[in-house]
MISEZA-103549 format. One record per residue: residue number from 0; x, y, z of N, C-alpha, C in turn. Coordinates in pm, whole numbers. Layout:
BEGIN
PT seq    n.X    n.Y    n.Z   ca.X   ca.Y   ca.Z    c.X    c.Y    c.Z
PT NUM      X      Y      Z      X      Y      Z      X      Y      Z
...
***
This chain:
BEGIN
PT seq    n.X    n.Y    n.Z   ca.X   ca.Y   ca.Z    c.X    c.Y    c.Z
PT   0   1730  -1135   1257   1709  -1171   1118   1776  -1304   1083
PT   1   1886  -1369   1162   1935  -1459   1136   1805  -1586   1164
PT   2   1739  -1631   1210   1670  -1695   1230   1527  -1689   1108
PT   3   1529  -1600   1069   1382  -1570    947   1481  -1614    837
PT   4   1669  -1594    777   1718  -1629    682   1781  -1747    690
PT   5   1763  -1837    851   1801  -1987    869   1636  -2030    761
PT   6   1533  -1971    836   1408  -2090    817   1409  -2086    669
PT   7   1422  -1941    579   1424  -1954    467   1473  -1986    363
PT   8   1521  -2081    413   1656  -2106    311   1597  -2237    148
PT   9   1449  -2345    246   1430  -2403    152   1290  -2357    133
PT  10   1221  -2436     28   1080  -2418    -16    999  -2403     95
PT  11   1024  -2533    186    940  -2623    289    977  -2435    404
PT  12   1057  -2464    407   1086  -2296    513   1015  -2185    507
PT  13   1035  -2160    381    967  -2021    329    818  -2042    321
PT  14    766  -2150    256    615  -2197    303    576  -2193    511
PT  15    658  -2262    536    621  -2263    722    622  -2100    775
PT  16    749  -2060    687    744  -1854    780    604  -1817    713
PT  17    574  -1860    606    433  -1757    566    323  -1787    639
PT  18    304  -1937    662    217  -1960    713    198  -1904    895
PT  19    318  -1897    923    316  -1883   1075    303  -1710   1105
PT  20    335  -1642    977    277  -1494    961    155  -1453    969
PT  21    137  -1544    844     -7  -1556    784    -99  -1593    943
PT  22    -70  -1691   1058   -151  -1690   1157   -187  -1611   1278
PT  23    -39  -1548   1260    -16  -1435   1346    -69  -1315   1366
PT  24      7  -1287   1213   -116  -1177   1167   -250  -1147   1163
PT  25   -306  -1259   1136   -445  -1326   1134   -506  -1281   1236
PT  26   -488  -1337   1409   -514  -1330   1481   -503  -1189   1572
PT  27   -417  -1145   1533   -388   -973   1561   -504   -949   1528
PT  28   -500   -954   1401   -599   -842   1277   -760   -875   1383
PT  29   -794  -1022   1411   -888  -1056   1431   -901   -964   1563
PT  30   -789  -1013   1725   -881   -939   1792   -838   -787   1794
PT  31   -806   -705   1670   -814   -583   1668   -938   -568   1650
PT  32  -1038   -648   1545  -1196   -578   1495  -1236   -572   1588
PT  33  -1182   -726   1715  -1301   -723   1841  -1290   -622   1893
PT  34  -1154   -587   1976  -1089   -454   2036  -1216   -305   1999
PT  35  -1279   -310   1868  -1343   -154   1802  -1427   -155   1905
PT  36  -1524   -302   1879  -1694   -327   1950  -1623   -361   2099
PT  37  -1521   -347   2177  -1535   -377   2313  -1400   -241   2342
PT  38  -1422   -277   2486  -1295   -146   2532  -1098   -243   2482
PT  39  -1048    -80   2422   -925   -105   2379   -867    -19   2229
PT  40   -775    -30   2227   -752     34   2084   -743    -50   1920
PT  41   -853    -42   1922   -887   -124   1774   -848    -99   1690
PT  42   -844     14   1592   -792     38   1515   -615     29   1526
PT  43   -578     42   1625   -398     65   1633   -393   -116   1605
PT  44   -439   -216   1695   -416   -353   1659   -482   -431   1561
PT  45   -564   -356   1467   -569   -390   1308   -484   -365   1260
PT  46   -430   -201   1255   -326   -150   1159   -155   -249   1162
PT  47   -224   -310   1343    -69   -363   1342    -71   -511   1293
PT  48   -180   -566   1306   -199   -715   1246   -163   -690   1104
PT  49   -190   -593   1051   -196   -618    904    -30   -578    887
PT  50      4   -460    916    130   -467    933    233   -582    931
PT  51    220   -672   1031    228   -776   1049    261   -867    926
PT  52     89   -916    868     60   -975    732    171   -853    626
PT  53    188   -765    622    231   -660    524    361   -719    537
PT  54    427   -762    597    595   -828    618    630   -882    532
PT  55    511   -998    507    546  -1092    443    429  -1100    319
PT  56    347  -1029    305    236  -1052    198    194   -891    104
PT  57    252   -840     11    224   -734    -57     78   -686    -46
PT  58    -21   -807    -82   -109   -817    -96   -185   -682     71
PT  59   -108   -758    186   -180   -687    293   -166   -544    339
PT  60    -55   -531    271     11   -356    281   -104   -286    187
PT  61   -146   -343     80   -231   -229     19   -395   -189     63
PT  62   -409   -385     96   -516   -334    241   -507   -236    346
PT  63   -407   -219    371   -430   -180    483   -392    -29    464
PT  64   -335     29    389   -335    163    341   -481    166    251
PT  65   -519     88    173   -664    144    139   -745    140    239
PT  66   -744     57    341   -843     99    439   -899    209    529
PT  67   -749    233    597   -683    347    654   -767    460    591
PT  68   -726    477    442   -766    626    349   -908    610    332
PT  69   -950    483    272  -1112    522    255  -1165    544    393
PT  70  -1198    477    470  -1284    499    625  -1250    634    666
PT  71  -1107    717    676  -1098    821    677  -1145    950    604
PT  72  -1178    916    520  -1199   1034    393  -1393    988    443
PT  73  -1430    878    473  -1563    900    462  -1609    932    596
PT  74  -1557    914    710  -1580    959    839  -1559   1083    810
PT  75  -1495   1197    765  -1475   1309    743  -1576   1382    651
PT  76  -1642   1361    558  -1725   1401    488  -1848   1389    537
PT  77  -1896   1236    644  -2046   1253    708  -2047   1310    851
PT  78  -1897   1315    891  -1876   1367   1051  -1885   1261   1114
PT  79  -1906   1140   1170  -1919   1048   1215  -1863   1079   1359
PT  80  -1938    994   1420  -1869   1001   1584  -1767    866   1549
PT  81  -1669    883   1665  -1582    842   1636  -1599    648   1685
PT  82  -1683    593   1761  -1745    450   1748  -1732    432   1627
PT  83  -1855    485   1539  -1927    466   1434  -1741    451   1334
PT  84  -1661    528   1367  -1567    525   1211  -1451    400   1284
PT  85  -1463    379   1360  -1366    281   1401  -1444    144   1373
PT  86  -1600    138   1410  -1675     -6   1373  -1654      4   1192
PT  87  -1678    112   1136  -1660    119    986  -1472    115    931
PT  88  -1404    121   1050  -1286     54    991  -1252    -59    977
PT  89  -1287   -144   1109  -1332   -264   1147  -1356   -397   1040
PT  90  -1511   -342   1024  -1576   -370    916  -1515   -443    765
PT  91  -1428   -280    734  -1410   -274    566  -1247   -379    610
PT  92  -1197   -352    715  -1050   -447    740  -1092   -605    745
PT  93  -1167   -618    782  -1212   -759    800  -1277   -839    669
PT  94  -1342   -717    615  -1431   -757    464  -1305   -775    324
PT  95  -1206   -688    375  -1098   -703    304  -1005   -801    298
PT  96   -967   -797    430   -918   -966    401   -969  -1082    382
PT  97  -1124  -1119    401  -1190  -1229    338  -1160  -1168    231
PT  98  -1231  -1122    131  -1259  -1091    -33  -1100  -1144    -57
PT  99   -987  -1057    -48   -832  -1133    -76   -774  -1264    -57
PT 100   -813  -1323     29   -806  -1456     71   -873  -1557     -1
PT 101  -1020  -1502    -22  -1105  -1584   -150  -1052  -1524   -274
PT 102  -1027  -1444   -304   -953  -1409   -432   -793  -1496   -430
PT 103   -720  -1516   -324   -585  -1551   -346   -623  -1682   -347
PT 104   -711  -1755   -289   -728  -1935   -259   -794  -1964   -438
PT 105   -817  -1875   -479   -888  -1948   -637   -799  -1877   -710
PT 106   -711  -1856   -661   -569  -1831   -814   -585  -1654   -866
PT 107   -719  -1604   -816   -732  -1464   -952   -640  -1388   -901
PT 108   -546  -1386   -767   -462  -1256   -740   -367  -1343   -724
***
């Protein structure tokens, strides 16, 4: 932790840790969706990309618990094989962080 409360100490700092979260995370999150559509555990390296983003961004913790609950509650009600609810976690994780990102880049969140 000494090193995350060196970088943060000025504006310019605390802007560079978000951003270097913000890419990190990013890229997790990203090849978790791939991970669903190819062999690997997709869903565990979404949950952890966002995790990730969730460190440092409020915004991504609630993604990623609403995601989690809706795809679950609806894979459960149509039965879904289990492809089908991991491409539909995929999906709504990926659709979620665009929509937030275009919502956070024009000021409304």
């Amino acid at each position: 932790m000494k090193i995350r409360t060196w970088i943060k100490k000025t504006k310019a700092g605390r802007f560079f840790w978000r951003v270097i979260i913000g890419l990190v995370g990013g890229t997790v999150t990203v090849l978790g969706a791939i991970a669903l559509v190819g062999p690997g555990p997709g869903i565990l390296i979404v949950i952890a990309g966002l995790g990730i983003l969730a460190s440092e961004f409020a915004w991504a913790a609630r993604v990623m618990v609403h995601t989690r609950s809706y795809a679950q509650k609806a894979a459960d009600k149509v039965g879904m094989p289990k492809w089908a609810q991991f491409s539909l976690i995929a999906i709504a994780a990926v659709l979620s962080i665009i929509v937030i990102l275009y919502l956070y880049s024009t000021g409304k969140i």
